[in-house]
N, C-alpha and C positions, 0 to 999 in steps of 0.2 A: 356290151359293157362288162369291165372286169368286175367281180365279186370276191370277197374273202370267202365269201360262206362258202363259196364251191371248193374249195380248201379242204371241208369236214365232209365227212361220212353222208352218204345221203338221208342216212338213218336218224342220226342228230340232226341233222337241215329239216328232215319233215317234224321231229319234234319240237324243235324251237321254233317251226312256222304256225304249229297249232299252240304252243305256248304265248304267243305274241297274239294270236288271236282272241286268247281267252285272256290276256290282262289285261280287260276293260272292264267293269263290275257291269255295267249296261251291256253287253254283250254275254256276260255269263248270265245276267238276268234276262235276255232274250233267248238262251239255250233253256234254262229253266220255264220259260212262257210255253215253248213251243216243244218243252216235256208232259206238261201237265197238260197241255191241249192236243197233241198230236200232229195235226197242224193250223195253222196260223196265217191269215191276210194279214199284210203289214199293217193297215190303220188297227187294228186289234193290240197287235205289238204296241202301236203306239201307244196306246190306251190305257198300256201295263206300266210304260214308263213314264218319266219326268222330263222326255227330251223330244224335242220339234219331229216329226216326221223326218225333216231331211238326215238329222242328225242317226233317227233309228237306220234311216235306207243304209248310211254311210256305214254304220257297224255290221247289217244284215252282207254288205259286201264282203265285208270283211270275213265273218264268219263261210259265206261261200264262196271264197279265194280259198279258205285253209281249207277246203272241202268237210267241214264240219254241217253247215245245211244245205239242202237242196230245195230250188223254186226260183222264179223268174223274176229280176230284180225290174222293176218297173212301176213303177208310184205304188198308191195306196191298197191297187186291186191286187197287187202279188201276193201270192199263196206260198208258205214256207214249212218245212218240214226240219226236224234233223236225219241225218244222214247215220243211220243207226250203224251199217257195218266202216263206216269212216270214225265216229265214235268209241266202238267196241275194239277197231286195230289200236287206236287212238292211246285205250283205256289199256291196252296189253301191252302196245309199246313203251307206254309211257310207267308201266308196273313193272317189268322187267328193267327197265334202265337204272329206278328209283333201287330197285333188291339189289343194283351193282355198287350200291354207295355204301361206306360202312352207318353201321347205325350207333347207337350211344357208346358202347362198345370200341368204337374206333376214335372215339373223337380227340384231341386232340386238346391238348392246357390240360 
């Protein structure tokens, strides 16, 4: 199947695919769970937040599609981490892209 996205840079494709991952607040709050703990069984996840089990699975997917965490997606007993050097490219890529944008300086009106 055709895509636009394969259009851009591979560079902006992995950053918009991990930007799409994190705008969900329940998702950035499942990266934050499983900071402060290290790692994390999904019913614990659950635990932390206000949304059904199934609901957490469907975001923890999500999060290990964009390779931001690692662990086996499979009910309750799954054990989850973040993926610290997926994070850390994450956190460089996405710092460097931001320095290529003008800042107040540039703007514009």
């Amino acid at each position: 199947m055709y895509s636009k996205a394969t259009l851009f840079d591979e560079h902006l494709s992995r950053l918009a695919d991990a930007a799409k991952a994190l705008s969900h607040p329940a998702r950035l709050m499942i990266l934050s769970v499983l900071a402060k703990r290290g790692t994390c069984i999904c019913g614990d996840i659950v635990d932390e937040l206000p949304l059904a089990q199934a609901s957490v699975s469907r975001h923890l997917k999500v999060l290990k599609e964009a390779g931001l965490i690692q662990g086996e997606i499979d009910g309750q007993r799954s054990c989850y981490c973040i993926d610290g050097k997926s994070v850390e490219r994450l956190r460089t890529e996405l710092g460097q892209y931001l320095e290529e944008l003008p800042g107040a300086e540039g703007a514009c009106c």
